[in-house]
MITORDO-482471 format. One record per residue (C-alpha): residue in three letters; chain; x, y, z. Coordinates in steps of 0.2 Angstrom, whole numbers, always signed. Example, Ala and Ser with C-alpha at 12.3 -4.5 7.8 and 13.67 -1.06 7.14 Angstrom:
# residues 2
PT   residuo   cadena    east   north      up
PT       ALA        A     +62     -22     +39
PT       SER        A     +68      -5     +36
# end
This chain:
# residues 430
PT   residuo   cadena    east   north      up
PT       UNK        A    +152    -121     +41
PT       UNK        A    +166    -107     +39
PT       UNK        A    +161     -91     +37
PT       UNK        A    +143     -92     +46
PT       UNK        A    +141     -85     +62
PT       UNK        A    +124     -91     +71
PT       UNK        A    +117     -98     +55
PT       UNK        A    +120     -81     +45
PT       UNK        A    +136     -78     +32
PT       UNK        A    +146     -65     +35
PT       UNK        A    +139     -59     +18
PT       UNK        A    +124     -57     +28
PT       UNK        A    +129     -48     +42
PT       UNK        A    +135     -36     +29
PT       UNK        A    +118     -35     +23
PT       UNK        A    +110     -33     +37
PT       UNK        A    +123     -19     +44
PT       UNK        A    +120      -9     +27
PT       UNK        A     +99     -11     +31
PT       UNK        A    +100      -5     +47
PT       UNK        A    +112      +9     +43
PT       UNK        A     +99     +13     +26
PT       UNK        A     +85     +11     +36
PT       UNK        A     +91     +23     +51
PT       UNK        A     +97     +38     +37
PT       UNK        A     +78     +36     +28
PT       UNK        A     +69     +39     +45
PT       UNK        A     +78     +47     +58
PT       UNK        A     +90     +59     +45
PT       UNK        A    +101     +64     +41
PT       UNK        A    +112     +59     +57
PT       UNK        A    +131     +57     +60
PT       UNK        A    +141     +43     +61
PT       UNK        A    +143     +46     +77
PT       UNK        A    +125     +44     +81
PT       UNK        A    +121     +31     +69
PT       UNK        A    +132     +19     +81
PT       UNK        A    +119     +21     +96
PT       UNK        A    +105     +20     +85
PT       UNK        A    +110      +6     +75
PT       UNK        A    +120      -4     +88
PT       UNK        A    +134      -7     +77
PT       UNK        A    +153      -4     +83
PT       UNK        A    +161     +11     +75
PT       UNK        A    +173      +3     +63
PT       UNK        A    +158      -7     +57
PT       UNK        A    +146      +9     +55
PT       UNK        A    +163     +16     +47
PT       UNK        A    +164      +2     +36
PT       UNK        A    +144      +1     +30
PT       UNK        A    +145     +21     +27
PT       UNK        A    +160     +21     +16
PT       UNK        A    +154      +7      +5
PT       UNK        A    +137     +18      +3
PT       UNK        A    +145     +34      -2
PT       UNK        A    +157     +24     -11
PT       UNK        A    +141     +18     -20
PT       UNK        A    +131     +34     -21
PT       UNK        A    +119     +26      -9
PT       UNK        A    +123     +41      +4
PT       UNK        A    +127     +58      +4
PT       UNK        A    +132     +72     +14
PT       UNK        A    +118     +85     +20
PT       UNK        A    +130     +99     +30
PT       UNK        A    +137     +97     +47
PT       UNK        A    +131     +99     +65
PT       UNK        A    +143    +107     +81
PT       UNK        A    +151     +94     +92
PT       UNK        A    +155     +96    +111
PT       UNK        A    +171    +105    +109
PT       UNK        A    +180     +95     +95
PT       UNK        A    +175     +96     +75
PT       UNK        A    +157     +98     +66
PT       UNK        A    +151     +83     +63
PT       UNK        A    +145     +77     +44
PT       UNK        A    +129     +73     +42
PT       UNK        A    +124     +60     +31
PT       UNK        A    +108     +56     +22
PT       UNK        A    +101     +42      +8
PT       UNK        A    +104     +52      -8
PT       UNK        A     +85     +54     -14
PT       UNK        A     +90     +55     -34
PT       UNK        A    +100     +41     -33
PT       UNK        A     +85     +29     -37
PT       UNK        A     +67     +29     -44
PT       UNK        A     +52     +18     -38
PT       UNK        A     +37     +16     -49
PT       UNK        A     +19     +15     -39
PT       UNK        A      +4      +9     -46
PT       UNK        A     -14     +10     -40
PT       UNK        A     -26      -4     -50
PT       UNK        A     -43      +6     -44
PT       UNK        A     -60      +4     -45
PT       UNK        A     -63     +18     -58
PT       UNK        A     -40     +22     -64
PT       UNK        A     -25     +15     -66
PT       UNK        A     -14     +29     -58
PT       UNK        A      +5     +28     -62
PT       UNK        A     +17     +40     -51
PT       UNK        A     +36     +40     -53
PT       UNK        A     +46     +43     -37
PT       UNK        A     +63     +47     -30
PT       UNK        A     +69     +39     -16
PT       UNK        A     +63     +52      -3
PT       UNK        A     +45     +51     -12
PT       UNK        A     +45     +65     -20
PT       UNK        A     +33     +63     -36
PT       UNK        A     +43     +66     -52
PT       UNK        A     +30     +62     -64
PT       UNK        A     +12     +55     -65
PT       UNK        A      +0     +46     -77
PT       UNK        A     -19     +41     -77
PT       UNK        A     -29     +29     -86
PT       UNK        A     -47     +32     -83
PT       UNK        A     -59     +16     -83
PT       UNK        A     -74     +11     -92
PT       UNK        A     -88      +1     -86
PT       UNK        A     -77     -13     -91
PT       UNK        A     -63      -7     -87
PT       UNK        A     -56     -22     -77
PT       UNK        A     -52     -33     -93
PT       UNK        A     -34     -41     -92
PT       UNK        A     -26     -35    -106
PT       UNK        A     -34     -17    -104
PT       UNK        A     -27     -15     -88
PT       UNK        A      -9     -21     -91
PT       UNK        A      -9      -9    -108
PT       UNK        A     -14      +4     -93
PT       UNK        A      +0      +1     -83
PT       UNK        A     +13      -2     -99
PT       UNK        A      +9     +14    -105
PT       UNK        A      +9     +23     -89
PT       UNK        A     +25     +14     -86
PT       UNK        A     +32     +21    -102
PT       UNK        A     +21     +39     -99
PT       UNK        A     +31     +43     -82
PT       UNK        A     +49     +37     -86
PT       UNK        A     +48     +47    -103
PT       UNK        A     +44     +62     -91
PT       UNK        A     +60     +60     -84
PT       UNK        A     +71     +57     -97
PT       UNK        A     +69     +39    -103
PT       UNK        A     +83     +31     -94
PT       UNK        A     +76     +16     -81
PT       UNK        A     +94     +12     -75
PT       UNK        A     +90     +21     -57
PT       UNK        A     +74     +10     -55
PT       UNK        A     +72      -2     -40
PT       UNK        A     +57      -8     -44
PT       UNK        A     +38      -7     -46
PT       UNK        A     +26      -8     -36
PT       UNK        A      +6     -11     -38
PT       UNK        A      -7     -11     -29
PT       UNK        A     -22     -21     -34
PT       UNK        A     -40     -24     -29
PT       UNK        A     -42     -44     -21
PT       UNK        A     -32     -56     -16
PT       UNK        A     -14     -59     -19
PT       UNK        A      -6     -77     -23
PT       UNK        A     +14     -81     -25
PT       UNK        A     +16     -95     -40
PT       UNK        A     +34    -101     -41
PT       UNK        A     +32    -100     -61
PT       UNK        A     +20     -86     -62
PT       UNK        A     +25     -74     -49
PT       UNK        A     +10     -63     -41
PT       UNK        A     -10     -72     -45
PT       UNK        A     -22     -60     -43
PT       UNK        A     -38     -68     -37
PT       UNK        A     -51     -50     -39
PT       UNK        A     -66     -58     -38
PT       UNK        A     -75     -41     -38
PT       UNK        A     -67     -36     -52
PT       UNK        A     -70     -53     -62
PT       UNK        A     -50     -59     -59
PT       UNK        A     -51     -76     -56
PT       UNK        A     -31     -83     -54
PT       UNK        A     -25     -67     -65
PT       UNK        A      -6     -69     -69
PT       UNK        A      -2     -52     -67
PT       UNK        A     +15     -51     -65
PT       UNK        A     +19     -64     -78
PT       UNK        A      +8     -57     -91
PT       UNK        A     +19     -39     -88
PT       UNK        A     +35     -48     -86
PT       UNK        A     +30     -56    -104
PT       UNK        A     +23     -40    -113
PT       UNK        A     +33     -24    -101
PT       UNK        A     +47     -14    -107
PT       UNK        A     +57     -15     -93
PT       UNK        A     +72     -26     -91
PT       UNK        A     +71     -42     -83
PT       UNK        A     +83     -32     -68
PT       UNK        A     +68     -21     -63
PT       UNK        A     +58     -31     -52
PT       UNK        A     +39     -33     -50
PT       UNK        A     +28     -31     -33
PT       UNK        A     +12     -35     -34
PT       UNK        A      +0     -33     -18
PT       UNK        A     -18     -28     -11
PT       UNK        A     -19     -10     -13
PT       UNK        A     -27     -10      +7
PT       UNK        A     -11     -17     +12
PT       UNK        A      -1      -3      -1
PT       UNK        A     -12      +9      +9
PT       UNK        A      -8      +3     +26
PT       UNK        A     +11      +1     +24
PT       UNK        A     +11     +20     +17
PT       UNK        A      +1     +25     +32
PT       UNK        A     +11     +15     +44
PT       UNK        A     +26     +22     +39
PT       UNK        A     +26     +40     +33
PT       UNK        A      +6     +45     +39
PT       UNK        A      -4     +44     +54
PT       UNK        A      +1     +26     +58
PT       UNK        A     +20     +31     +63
PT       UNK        A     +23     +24     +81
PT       UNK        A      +9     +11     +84
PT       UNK        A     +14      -4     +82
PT       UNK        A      -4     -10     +83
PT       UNK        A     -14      -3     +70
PT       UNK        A     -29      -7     +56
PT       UNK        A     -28      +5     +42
PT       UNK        A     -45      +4     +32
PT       UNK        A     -47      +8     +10
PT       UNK        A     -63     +14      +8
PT       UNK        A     -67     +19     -10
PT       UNK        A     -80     +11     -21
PT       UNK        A     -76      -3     -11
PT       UNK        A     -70      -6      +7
PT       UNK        A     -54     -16     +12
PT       UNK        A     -42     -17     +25
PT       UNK        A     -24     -21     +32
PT       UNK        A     -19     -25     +50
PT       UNK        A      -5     -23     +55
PT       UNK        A      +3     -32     +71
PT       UNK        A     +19     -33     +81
PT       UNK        A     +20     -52     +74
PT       UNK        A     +17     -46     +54
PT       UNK        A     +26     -29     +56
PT       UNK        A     +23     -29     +35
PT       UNK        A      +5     -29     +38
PT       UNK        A      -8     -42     +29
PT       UNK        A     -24     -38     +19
PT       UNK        A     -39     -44     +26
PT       UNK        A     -56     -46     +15
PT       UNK        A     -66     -34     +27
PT       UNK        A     -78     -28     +13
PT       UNK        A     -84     -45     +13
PT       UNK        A     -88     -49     +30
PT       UNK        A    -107     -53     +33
PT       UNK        A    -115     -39     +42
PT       UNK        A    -134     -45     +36
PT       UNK        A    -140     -62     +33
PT       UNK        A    -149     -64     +16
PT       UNK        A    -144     -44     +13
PT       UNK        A    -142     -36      -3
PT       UNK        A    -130     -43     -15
PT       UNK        A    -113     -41     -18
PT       UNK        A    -102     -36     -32
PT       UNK        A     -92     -52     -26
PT       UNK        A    -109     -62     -25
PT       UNK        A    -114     -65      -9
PT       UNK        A    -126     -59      +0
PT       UNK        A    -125     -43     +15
PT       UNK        A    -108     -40     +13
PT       UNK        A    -102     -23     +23
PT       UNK        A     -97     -19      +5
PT       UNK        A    -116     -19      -2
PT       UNK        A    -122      -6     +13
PT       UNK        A    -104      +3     +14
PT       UNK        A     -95      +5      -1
PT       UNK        A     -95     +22     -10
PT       UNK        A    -103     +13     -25
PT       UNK        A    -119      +4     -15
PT       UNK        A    -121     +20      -5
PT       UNK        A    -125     +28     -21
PT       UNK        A    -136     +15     -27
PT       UNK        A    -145     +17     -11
PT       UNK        A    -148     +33     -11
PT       UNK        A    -155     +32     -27
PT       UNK        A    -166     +17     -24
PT       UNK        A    -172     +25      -9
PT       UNK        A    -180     +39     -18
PT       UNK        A    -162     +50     -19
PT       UNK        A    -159     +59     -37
PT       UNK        A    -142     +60     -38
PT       UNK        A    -137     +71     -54
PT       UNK        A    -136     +59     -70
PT       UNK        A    -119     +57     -79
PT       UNK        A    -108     +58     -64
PT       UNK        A     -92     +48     -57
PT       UNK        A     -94     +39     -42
PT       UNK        A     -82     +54     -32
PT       UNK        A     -95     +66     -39
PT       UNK        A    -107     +59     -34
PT       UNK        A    -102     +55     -14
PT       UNK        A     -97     +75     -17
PT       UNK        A    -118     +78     -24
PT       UNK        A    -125     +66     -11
PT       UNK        A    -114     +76      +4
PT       UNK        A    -118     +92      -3
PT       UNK        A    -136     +87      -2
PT       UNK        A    -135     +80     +17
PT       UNK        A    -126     +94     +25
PT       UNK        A    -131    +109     +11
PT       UNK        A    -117    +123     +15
PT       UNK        A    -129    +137      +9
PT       UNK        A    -140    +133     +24
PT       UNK        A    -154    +127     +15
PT       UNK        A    -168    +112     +19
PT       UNK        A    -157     +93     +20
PT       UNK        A    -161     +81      +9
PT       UNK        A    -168     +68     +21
PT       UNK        A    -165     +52     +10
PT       UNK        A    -147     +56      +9
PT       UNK        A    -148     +56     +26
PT       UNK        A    -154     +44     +32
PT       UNK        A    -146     +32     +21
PT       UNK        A    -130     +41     +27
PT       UNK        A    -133     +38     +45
PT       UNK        A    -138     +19     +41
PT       UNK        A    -119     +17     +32
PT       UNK        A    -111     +26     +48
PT       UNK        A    -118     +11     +58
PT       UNK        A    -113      -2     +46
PT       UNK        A     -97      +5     +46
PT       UNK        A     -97      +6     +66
PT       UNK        A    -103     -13     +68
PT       UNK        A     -87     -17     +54
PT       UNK        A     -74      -8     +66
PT       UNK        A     -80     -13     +79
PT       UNK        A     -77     -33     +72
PT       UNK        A     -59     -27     +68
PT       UNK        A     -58     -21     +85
PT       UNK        A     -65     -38     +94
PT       UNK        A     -53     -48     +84
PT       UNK        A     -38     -38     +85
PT       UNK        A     -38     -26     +96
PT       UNK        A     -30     -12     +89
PT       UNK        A     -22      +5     +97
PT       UNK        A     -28     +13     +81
PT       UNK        A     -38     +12     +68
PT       UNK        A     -38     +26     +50
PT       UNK        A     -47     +27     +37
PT       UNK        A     -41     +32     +21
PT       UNK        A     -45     +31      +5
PT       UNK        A     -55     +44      -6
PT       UNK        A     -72     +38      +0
PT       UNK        A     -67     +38     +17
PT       UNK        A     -57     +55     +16
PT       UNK        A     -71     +62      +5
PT       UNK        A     -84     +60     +18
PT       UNK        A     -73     +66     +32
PT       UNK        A     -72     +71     +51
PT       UNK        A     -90     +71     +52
PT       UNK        A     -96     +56     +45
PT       UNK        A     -82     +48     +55
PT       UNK        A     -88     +57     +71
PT       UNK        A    -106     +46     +66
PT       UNK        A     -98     +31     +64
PT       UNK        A     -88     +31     +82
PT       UNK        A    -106     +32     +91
PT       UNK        A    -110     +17     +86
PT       UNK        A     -93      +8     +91
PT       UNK        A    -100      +7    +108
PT       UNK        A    -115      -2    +105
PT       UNK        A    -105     -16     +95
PT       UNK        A     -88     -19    +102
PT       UNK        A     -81     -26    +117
PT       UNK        A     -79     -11    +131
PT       UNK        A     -61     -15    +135
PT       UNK        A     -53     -14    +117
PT       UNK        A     -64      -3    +111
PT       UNK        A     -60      +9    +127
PT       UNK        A     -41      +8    +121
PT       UNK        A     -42     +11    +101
PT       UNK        A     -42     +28     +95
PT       UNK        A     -51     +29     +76
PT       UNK        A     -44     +46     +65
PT       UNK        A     -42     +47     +49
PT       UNK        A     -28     +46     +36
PT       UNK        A     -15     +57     +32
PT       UNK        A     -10     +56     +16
PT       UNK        A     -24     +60      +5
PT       UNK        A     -33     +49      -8
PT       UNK        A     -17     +45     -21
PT       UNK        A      -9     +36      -7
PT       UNK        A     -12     +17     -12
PT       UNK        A      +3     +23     -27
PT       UNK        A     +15     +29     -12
PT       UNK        A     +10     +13      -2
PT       UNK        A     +15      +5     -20
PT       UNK        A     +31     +13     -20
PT       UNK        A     +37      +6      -4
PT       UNK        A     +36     -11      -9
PT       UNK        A     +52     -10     -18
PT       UNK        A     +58      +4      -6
PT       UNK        A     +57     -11      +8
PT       UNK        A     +67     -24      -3
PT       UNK        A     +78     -14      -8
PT       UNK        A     +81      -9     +12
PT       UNK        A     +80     -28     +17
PT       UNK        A     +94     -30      +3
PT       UNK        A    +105     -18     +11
PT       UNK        A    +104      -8      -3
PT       UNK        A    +110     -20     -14
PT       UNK        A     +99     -22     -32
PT       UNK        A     +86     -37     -36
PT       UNK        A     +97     -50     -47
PT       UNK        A     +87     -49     -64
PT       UNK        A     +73     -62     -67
PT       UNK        A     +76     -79     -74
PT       UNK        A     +68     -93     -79
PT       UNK        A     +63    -108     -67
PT       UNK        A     +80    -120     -69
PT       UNK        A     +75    -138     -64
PT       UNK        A     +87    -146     -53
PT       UNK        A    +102    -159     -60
PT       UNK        A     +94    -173     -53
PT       UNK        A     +78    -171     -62
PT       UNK        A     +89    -168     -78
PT       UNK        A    +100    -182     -76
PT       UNK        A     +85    -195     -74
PT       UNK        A     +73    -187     -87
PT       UNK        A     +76    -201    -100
PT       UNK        A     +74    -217     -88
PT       UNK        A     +58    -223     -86
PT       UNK        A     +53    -237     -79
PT       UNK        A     +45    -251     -91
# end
């Protein structure tokens, strides 16, 4: 066909020229046109090309100039970070946490929405995440003409419906087939030109880590959520994005305590910041009455390891040192079945209890995974502190917009059925 070259348009090659030459300027800038040819591989009439369109557009600016050998400074060239906004949202256990962003991540605004203990009702949580929508952009002035997108992160399993858009199957959250998307599409403020992404907030997690965090450079890797629940993404040279994997309800003891999801012995009963509690206090623990869940991980630590040097509380403990190996028969199945150069764990359980619960949970990694993948994987923690499902949200439509060469979503319209089916809708047979 004229105009393809290999399958692919010329429209997109140019696409895929403006990606790289985006992606390039995010990561590795600012950076000349000189060395964006090398780096990108482009020729330099095309890089020439690519960056005059972007400045052109507003895309990319110029950030000073760097000496040459012996001829004239060079520009440097950087993705203008005010030239965009990307909403993140974290769907959590216990808030719905709203952040505004410009295009370099740098938090413009920020809204919460505590929970209740029913807090996971539909409609209460897309109010949540209107409102908060409506919060942040009023913060900045109003005006969602720079927004790319928004990005949400959501406990469960995450569907694509032709109609529908993003299903949300949160079983332990009492989501069965939630139309998420639709249902903020249909009652949002936002026009039909900002775009939604909805996915696992492990995988939100993950892709932040992966890309800005302590994941930067492996290729290899399985970034674990562990807050009132546990969850995980893998990411692997053949799914580069990454892809949630249920974790918290792998089987770690037959006919064991029950789950929030239902079953029985999930690693999410013995090892979520939620049943740790709970077992505390059933094993004879008193955690102080009234509190949150993070105040009370911070009571049960502070009880365990008391800074004033006083007597331990031996229930906490012990039911500490039972989760460590739970957790470290969990990585080390993550470990068997994908062997991967690194493991972190992030979220605010997981940060909250630290270096040294960590340092518990890697003794037991030897006694339940394979020596020669567990011999290669290096388990840390992450690095971007407990808010960072809502940055992980905010890549999502930082990564489209990337993979559209810095081109916007085209605005959201309804299903259209094709000709055929239009033409023929009358005849019927007798």
């Amino acid at each position: 066909m004229a105009g393809q070259r290999n399958g692919r348009t010329v429209h997109d090659l140019r696409r895929e020229n403006r990606a790289a030459v985006l992606q390039r300027l995010y990561f590795e800038g600012p950076m000349s046109r000189f060395t964006l040819g090398p780096a990108t591989g482009l020729s330099s009439g095309s890089i020439s090309n690519v960056v005059s369109e972007l400045v052109t557009e507003g895309w990319v600016e110029e950030a000073g100039s760097v000496e040459s050998d012996g001829g004239r400074p060079r520009t440097l060239l950087r993705v203008a970070p005010g030239r965009g906004q990307l909403i993140g949202v974290d769907v959590g256990e216990t808030r719905v946490r709203v952040e505004l962003f410009d295009l370099s991540l740098s938090e413009l605004a920020r809204a919460e929405r505590p929970l209740t203990l029913k807090g996971h009702d539909v409609g209460g949580i897309a109010e949540h995440i209107r409102d908060g929508i409506g919060e942040v952009l009023d913060a900045a002035g109003g005006a969602d003409e720079g927004l790319l997108g928004v990005g949400i992160g959501v406990p469960g399993i995450v569907a694509r419906d032709g109609g529908l858009g993003a299903v949300v199957h949160g079983q332990t959250i009492g989501w069965n087939a939630v139309p998420l998307e639709s249902l903020l599409r249909e009652t949002g403020q936002l026009p039909a030109s900002v775009p939604y992404f909805i996915d696992n907030g492990a995988k939100t997690l993950g892709q932040a880590e992966m890309w800005f965090g302590a994941g930067r450079g492996t290729r290899n890797a399985v970034v674990v959520l562990f807050g009132s629940g546990v969850g995980a993404c893998v990411v692997t040279e053949d799914v580069e994005q990454g892809r949630a994997v249920e974790w918290g309800h792998l089987t770690v003891r037959v006919q064991g305590r029950r789950c929030r999801c239902g079953a029985r012995g999930c690693l999410e009963a013995y090892a979520g910041a939620e049943a740790l509690l709970e077992r505390w206090q059933e094993a004879g623990g008193r955690p102080p009455g009234g509190m949150d869940e993070e105040s009370g991980l911070t009571a049960m630590l502070g009880a365990a390891y008391p800074e004033s040097g006083g007597a331990a509380d031996p229930t906490a403990l012990l039911v500490l040192e039972e989760t460590a190996e739970y957790l470290g028969a969990g990585l080390s199945d993550l470990i068997n079945l994908f062997q991967p150069e690194r493991i972190l764990v992030g979220g605010w359980a997981g940060l909250q209890l630290g270096q040294r619960f960590l340092t518990a949970v890697k003794r037991y990694i030897p006694t339940y995974a394979l020596s020669y993948p567990a011999g290669r994987v290096t388990i840390g923690l992450g690095r971007l502190g407990p808010d960072a499902v809502t940055v992980g949200a905010a890549t999502l439509p930082l990564a489209d917009f990337f993979a559209r060469g810095g081109r916007r979503a085209a605005p959201v319209r309804e299903a259209e059925v094709p000709g055929w089916q239009t033409a023929l809708e009358g005849r019927s047979t007798p």
